[in-house]
N, CA, C and O of each residue as an XYZ file, in Angstrom:
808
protein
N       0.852     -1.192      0.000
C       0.000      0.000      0.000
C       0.892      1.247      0.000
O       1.742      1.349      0.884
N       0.760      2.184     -0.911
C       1.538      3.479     -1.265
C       1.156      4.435      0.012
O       0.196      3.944      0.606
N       1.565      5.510      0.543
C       2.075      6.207      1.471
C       0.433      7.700      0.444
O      -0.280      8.469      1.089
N       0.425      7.589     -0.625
C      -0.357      8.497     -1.360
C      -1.875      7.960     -0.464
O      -2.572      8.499      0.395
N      -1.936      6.389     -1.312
C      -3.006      5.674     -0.485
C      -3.914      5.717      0.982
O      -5.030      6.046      1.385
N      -2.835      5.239      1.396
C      -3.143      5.720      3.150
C      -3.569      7.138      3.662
O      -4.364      7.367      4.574
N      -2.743      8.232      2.741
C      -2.860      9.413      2.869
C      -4.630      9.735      2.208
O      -5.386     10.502      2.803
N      -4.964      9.132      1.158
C      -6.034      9.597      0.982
C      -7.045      8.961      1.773
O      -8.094      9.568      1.991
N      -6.803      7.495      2.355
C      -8.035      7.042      3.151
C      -8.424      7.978      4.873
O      -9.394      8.304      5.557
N      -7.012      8.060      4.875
C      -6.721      9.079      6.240
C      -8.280     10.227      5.686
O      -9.457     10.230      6.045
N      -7.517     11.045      4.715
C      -8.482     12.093      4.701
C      -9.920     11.863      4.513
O     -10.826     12.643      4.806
N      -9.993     10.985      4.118
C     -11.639     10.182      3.920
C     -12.580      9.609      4.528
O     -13.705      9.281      4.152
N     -11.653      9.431      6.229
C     -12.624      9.599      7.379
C     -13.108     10.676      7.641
O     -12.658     11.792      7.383
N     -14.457     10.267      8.396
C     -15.434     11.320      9.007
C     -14.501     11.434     10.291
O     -13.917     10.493     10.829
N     -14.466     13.153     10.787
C     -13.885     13.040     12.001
C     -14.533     12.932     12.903
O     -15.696     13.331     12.939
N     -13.764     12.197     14.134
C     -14.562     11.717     15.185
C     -15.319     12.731     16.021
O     -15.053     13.931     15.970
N     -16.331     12.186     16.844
C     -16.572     13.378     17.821
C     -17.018     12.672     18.809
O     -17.360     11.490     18.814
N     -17.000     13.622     19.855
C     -17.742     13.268     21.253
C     -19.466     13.743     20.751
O     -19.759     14.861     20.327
N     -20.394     12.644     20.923
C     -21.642     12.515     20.644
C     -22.501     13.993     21.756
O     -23.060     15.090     21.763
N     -22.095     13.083     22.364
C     -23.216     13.573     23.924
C     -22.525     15.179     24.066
O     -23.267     16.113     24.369
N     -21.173     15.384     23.842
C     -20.691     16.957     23.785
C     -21.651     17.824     22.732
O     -22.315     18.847     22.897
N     -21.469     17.115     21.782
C     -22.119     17.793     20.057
C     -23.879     18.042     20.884
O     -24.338     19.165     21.092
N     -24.547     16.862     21.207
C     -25.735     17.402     21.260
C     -26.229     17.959     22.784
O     -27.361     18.095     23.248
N     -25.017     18.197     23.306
C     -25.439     19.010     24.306
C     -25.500     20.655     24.384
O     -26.141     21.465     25.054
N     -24.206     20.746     23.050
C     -24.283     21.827     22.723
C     -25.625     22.357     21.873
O     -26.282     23.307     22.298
N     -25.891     21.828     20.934
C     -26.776     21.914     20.049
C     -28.508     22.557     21.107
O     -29.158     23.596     20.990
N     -28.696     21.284     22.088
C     -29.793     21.977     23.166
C     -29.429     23.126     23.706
O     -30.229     23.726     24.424
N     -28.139     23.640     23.451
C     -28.347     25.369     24.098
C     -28.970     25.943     22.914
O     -29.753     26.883     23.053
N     -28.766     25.583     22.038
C     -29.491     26.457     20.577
C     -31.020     25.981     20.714
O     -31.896     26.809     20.959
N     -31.229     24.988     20.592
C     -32.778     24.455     20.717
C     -33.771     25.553     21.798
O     -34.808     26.212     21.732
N     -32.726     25.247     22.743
C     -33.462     25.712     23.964
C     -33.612     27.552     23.853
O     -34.638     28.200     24.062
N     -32.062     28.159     23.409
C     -32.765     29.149     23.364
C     -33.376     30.072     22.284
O     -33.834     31.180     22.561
N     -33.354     29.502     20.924
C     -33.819     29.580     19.989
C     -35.352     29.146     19.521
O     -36.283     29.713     18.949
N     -35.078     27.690     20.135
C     -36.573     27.513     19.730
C     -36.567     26.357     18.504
O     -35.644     26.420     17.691
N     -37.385     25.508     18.388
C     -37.006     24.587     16.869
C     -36.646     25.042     15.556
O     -35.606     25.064     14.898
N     -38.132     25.485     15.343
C     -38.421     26.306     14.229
C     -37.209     27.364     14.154
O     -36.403     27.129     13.253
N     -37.003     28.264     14.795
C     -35.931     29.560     14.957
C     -34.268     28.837     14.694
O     -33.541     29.513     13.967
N     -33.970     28.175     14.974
C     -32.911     27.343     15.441
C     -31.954     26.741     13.580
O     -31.612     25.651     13.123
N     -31.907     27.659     13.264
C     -31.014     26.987     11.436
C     -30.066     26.032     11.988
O     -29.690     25.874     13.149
N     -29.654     25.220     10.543
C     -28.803     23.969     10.545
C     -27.640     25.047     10.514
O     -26.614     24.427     10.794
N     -27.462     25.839     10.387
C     -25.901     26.527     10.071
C     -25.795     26.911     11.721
O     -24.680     26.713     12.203
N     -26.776     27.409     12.589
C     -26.915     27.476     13.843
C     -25.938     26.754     14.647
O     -24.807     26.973     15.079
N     -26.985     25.600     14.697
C     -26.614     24.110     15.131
C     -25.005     23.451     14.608
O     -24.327     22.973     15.517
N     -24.527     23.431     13.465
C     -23.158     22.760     12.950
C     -22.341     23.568     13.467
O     -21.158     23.249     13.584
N     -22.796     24.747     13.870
C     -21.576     26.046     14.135
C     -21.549     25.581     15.417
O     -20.403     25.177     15.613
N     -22.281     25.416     16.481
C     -22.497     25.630     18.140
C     -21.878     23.738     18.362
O     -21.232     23.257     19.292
N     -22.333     23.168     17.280
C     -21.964     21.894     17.780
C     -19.813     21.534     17.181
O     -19.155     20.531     17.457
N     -19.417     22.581     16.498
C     -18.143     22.207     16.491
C     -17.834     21.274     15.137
O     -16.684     20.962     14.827
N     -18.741     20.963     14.549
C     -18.611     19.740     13.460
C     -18.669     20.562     11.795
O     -19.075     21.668     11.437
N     -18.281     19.832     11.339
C     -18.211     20.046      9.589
C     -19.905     19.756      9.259
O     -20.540     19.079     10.068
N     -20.310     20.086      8.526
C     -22.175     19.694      7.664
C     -22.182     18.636      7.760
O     -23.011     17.963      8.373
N     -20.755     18.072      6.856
C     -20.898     16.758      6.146
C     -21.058     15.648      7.800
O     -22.189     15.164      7.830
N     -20.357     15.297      8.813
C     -20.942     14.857     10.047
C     -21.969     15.032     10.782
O     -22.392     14.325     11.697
N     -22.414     16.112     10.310
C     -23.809     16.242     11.206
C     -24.429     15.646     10.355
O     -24.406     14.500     10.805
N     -25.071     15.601      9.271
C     -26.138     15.424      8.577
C     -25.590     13.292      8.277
O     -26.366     12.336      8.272
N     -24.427     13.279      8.128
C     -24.048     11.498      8.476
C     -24.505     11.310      9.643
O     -25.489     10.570      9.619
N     -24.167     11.721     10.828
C     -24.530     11.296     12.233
C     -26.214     11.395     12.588
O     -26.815     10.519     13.211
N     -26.871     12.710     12.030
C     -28.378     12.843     12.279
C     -29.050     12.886     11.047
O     -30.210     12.533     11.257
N     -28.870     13.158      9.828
C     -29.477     13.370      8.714
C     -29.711     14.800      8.616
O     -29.222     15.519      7.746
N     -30.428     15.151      9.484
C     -31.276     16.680      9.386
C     -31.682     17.212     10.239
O     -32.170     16.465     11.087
N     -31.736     18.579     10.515
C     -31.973     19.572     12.160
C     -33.165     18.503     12.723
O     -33.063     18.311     13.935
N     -34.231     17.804     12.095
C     -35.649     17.187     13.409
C     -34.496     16.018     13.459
O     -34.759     15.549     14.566
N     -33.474     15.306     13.009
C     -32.710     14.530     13.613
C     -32.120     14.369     15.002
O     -32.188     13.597     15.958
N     -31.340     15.789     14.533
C     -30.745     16.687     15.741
C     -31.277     16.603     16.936
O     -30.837     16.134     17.985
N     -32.480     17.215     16.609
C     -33.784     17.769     17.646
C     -33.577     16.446     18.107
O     -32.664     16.365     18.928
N     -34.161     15.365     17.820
C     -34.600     13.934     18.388
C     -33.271     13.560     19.235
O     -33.247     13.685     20.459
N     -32.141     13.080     18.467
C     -31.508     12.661     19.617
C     -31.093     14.113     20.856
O     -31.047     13.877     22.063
N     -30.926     15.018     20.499
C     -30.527     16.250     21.636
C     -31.960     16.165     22.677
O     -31.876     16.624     23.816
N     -33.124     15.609     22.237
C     -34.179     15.272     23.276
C     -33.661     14.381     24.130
O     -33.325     14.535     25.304
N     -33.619     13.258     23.314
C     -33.542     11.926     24.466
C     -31.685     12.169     24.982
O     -31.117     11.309     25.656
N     -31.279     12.907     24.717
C     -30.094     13.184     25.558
C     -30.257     14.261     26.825
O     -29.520     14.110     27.800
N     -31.200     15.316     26.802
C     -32.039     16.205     27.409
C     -32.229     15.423     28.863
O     -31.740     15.548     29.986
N     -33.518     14.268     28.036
C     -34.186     13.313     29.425
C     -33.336     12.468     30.045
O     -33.738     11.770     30.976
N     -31.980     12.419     29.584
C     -31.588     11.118     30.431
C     -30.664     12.158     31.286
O     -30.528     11.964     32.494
N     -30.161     13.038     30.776
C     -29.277     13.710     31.438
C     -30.447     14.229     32.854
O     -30.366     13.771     33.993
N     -31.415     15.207     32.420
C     -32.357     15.219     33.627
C     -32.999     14.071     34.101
O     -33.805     14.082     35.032
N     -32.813     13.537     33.764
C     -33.477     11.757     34.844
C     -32.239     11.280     35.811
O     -32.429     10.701     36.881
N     -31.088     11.567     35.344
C     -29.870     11.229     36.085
C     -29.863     12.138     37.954
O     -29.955     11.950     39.167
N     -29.680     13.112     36.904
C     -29.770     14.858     37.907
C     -30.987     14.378     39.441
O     -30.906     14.494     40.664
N     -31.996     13.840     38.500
C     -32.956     14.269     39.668
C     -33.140     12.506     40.814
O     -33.504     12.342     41.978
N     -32.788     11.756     39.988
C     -32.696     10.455     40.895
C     -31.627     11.352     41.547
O     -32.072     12.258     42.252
N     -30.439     11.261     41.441
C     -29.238     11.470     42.489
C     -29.943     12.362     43.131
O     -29.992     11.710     44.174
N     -30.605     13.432     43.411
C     -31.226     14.404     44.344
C     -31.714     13.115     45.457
O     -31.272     12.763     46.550
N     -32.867     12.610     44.570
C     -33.984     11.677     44.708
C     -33.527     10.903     46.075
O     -34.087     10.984     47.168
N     -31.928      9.839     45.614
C     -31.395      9.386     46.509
C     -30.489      9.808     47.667
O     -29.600      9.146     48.202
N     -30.929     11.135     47.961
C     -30.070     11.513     49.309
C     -31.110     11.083     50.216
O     -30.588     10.853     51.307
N     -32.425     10.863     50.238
C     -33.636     10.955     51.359
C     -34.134      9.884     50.876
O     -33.928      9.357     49.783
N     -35.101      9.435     52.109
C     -35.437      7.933     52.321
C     -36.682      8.083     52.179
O     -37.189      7.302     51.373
N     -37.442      8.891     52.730
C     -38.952      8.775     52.662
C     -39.869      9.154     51.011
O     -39.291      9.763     50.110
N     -41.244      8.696     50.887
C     -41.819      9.208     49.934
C     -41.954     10.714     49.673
O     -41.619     11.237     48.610
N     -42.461     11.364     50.706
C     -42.612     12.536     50.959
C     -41.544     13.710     50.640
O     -41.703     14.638     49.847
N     -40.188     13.385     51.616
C     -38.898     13.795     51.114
C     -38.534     13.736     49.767
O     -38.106     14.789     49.296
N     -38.607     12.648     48.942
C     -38.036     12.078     48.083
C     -38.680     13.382     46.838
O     -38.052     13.857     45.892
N     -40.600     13.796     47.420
C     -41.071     14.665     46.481
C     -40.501     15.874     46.471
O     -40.154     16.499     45.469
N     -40.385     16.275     47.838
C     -39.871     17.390     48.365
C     -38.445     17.842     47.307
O     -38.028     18.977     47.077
N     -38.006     16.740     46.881
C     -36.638     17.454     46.389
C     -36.820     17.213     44.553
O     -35.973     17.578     43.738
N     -38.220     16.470     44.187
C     -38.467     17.026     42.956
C     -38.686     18.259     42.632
O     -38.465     18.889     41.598
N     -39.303     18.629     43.971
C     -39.962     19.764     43.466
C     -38.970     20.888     43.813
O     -39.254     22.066     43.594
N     -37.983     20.565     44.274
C     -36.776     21.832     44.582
C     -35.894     21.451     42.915
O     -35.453     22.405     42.275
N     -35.762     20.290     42.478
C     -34.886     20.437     41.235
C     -35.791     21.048     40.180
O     -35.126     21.305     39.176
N     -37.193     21.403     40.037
C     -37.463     22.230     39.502
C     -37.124     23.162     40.099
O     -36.067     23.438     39.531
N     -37.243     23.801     40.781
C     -37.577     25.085     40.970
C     -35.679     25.323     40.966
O     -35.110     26.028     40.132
N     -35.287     24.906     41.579
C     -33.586     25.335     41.093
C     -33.335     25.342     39.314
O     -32.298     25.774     38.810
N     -34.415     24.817     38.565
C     -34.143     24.806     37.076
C     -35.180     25.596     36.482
O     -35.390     25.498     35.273
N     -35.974     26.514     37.340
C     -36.874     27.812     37.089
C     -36.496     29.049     37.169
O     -37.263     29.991     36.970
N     -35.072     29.187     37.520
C     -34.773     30.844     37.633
C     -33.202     31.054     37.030
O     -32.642     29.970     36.869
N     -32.466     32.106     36.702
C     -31.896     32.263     36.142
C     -31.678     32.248     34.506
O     -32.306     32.534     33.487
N     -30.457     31.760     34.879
C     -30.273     31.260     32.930
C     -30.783     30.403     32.890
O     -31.171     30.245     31.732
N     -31.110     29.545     33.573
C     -31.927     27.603     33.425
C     -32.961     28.149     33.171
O     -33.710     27.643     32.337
N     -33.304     29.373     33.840
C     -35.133     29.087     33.798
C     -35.399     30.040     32.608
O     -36.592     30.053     32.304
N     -34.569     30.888     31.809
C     -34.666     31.427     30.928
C     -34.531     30.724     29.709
O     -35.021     31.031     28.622
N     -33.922     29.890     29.948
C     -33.812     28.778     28.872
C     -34.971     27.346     28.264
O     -35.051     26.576     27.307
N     -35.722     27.671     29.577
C     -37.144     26.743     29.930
C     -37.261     25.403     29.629
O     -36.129     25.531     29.162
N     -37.529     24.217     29.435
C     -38.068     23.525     29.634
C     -37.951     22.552     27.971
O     -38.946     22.471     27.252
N     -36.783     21.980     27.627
C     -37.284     21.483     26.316
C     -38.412     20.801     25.551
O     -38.812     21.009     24.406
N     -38.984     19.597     26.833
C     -39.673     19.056     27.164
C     -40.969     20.281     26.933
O     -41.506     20.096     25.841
N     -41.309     20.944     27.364
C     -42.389     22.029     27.351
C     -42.699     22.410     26.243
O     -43.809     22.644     25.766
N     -40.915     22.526     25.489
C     -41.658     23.763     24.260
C     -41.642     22.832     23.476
O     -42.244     23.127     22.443
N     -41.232     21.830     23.477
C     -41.074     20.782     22.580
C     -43.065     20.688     22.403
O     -43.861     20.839     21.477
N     -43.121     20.479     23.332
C     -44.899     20.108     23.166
C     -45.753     21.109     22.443
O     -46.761     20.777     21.819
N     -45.200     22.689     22.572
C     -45.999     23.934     21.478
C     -45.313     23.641     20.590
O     -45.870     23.780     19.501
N     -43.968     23.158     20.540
C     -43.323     24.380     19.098
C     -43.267     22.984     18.049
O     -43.408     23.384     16.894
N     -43.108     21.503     18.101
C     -43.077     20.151     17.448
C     -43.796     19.486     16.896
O     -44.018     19.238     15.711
N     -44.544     18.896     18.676
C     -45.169     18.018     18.662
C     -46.846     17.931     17.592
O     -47.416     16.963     17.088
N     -47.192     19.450     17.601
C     -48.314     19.181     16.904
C     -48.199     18.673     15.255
O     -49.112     18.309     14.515
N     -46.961     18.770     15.017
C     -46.385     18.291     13.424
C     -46.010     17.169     13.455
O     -46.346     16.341     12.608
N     -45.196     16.907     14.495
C     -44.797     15.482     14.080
C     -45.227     14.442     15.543
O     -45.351     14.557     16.762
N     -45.335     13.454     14.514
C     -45.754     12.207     15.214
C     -44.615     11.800     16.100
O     -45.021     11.288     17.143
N     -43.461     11.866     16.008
C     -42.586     10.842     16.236
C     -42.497     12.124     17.626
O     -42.827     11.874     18.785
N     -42.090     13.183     17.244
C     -41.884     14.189     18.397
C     -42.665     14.080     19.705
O     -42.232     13.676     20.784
N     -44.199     14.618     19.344
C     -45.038     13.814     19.797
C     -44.838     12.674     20.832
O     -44.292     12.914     21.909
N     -45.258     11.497     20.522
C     -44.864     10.565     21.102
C     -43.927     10.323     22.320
O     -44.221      9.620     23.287
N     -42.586     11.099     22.119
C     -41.283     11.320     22.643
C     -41.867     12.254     24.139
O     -41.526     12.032     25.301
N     -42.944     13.449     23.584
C     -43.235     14.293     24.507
C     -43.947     13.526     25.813
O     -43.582     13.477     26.988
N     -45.183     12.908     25.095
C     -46.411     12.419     25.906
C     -45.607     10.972     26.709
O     -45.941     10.488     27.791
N     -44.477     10.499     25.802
C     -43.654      9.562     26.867
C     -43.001     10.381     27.850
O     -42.893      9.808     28.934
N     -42.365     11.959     27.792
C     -41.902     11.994     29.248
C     -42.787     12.539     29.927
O     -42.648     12.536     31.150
N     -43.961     13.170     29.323
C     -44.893     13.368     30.748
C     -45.343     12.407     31.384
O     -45.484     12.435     32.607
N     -45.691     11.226     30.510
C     -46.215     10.132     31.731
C     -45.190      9.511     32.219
O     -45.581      8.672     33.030
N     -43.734      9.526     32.083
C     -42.784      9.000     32.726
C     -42.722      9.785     34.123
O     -42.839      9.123     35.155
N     -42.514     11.383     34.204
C     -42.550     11.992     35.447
C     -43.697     11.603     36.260
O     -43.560     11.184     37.409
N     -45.133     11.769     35.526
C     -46.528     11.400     36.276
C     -46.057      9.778     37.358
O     -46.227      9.317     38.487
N     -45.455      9.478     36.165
C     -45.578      7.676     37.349
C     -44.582      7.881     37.659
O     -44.076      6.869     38.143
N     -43.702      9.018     37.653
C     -42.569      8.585     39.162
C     -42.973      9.386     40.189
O     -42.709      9.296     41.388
N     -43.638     10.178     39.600
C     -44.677     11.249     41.162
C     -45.651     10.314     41.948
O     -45.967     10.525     43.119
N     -46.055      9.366     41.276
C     -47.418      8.465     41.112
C     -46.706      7.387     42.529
O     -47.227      6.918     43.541
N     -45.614      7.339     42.086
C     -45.121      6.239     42.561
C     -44.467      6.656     44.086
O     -44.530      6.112     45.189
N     -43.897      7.732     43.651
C     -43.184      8.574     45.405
C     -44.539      8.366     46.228
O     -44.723      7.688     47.239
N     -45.233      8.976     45.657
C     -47.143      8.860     46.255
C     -46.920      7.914     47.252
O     -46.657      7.970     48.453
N     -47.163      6.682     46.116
C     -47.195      5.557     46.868
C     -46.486      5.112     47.966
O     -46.841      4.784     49.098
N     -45.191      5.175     47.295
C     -43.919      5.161     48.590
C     -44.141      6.104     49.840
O     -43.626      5.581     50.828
N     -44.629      7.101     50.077
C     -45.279      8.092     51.381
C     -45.983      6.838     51.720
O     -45.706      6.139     52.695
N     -46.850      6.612     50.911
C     -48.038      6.302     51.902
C     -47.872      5.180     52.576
O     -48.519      5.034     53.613
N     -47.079      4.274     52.184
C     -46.523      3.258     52.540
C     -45.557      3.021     54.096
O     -45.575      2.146     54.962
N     -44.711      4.356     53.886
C     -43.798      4.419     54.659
C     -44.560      5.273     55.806
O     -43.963      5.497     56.859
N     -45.852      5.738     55.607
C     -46.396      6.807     56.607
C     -45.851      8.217     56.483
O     -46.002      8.897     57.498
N     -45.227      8.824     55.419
C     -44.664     10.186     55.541
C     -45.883     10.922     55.061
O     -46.143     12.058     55.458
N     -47.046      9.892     53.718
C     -48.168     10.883     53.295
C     -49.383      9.987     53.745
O     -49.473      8.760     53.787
N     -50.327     11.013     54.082
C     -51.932     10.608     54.409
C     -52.148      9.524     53.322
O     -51.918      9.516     52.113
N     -52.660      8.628     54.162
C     -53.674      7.552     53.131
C     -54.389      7.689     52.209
O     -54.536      6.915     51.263
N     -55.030      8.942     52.450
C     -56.279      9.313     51.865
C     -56.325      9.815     50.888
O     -57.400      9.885     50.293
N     -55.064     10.395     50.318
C     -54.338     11.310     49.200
C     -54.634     10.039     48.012
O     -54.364      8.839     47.975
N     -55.443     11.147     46.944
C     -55.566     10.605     45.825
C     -54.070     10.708     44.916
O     -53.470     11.752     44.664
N     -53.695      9.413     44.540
C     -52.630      9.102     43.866
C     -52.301      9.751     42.785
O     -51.423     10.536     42.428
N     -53.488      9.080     42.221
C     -53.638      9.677     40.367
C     -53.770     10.981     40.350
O     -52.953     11.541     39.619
N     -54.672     11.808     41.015
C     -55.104     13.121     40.730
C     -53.993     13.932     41.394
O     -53.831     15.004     40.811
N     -53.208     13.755     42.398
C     -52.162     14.552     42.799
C     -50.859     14.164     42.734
O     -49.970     14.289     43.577
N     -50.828     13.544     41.340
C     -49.752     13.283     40.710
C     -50.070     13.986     39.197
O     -49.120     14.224     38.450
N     -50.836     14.160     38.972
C     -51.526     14.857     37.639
C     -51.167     16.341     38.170
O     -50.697     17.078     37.303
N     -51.290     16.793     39.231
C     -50.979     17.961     39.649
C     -49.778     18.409     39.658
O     -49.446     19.448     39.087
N     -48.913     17.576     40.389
C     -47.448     18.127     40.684
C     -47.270     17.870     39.274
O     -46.738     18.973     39.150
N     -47.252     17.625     38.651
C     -47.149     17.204     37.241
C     -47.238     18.749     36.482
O     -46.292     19.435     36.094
N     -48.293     18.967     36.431
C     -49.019     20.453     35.845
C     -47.736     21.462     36.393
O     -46.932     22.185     35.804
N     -48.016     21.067     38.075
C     -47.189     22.370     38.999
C     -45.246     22.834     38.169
O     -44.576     23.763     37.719
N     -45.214     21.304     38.484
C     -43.428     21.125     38.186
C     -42.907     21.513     36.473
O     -41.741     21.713     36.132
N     -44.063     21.543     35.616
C     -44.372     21.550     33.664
C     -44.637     23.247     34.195
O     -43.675     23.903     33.795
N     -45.420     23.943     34.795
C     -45.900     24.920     34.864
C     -44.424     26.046     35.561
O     -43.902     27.015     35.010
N     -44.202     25.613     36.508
C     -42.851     25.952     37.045
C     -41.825     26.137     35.646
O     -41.375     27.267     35.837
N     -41.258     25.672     34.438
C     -40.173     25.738     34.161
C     -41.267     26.806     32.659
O     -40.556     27.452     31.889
N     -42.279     26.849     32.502
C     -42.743     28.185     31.645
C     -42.873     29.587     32.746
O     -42.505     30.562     32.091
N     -43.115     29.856     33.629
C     -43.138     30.627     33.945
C     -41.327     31.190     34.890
O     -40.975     32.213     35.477
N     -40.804     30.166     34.637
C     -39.630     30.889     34.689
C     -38.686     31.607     33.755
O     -37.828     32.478     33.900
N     -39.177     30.897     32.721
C     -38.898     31.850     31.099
C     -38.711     33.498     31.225
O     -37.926     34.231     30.623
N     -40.018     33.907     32.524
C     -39.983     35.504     32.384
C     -39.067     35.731     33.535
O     -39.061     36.868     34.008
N     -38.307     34.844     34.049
C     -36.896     35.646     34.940
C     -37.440     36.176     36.529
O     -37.407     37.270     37.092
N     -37.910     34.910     36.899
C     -38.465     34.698     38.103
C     -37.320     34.425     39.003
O     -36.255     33.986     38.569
N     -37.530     34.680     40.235
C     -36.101     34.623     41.389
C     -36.168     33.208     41.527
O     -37.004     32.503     40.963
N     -35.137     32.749     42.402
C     -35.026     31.568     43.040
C     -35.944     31.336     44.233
O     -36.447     30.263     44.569
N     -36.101     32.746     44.924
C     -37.046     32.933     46.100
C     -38.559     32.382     45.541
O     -39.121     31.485     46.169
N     -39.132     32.919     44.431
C     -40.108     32.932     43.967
C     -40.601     31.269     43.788
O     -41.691     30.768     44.061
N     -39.468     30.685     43.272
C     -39.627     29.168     42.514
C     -39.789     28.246     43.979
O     -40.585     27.350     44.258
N     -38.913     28.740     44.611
C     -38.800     28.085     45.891
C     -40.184     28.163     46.554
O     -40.777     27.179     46.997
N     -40.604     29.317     46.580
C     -42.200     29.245     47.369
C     -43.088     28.292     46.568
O     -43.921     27.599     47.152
N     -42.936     28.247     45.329
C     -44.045     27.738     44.207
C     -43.864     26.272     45.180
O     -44.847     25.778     45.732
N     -42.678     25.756     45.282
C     -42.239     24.035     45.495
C     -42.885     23.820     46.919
O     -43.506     22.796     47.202
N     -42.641     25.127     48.008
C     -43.186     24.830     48.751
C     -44.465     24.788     48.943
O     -44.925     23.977     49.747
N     -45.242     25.614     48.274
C     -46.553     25.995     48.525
C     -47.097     24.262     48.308
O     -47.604     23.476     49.109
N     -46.648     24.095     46.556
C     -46.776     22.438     46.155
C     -47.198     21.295     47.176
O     -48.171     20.542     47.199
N     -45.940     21.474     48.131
C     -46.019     20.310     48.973
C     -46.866     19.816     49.968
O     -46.854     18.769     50.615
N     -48.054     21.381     49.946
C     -49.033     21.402     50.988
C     -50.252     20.636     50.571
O     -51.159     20.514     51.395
N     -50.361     20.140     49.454
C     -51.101     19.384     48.857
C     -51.368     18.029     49.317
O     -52.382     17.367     49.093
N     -49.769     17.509     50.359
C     -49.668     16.003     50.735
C     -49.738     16.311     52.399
O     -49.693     15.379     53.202
């Protein structure tokens, strides 16, 4: 094999990248741009990559969008178990959902809002697949609220009597409702009362 050879296969790889870097960057554009608002020249610029890799790795910006979602939810599903697991009880365990919202309702986080949220105005009514993606993480949070529920009531931290379903549909609303109204640059004080007020519900 000629030294020309090698030299041209060299150049004929795609260069590598860190995945989860590229579309983490990319959700700062999503997030503060918006889908629709958000150009592919946007996105290739913020993510560090040549066209020709992005569009091999995702095809096209609703590509993008899709995996920078499900990189979104796992990264916040990580975040909020580890909260989750400092405290033992059901009750506690809600107590500090409802503080990782509200710590992700003010500032730049909360100006940045909620992908999950806008994903549901600005996507989902077009596409199916988006869609889908959305209404899977709301009922994923619902049944882990659903489920802390349960765990209170079990352990004695929440009243018996507390409807499961319906005040898990709530904190649900509360905690979805929390990261739009921090969009308008609400304090930490402010978010913090919202979580507490929340908890008077159990």
């Amino acid at each position: 094999m000629t030294t020309a050879t090698i030299s041209t296969r060299q150049r004929g790889r795609p260069r590598a990248f860190d995945r989860d870097v590229a579309l983490d960057k990319a959700l700062q554009v999503f997030s503060e741009r918006g889908y629709h608002a958000a150009s592919i020249s946007e996105l290739t610029e913020a993510m560090g990559l040549a066209s020709g890799s992005v569009y091999k790795a995702f095809k096209d910006k609703r590509g993008i969008f899709l995996a920078a979602f499900d990189r979104y939810r796992a990264v916040r599903r990580d975040l909020l178990h580890a909260r989750m697991a400092r405290v033992a009880t059901g009750r506690e365990k809600i107590r500090e959902v409802l503080a990782h919202y509200a710590l992700s309702s003010h500032g730049a986080s909360g100006r940045c809002g909620c992908l999950v949220v806008s994903s549901a105005n600005d996507l989902a009514l077009f596409d199916q697949e988006a869609a889908e993606r959305v209404a899977a993480a709301f009922m994923a949070n619902e049944n882990l609220i659903a489920e802390l529920l349960r765990l209170g009531q079990s352990d004695g931290s929440i009243a018996a009597e507390i409807d499961v379903a319906a005040t898990a549909r709530t904190l649900l609303c509360v905690t979805k409702g929390m990261r739009v109204v921090g969009k308008t640059g609400r304090s930490e004080e402010d978010m913090v009362a919202v979580a507490e007020t929340a908890m008077k519900v159990l």
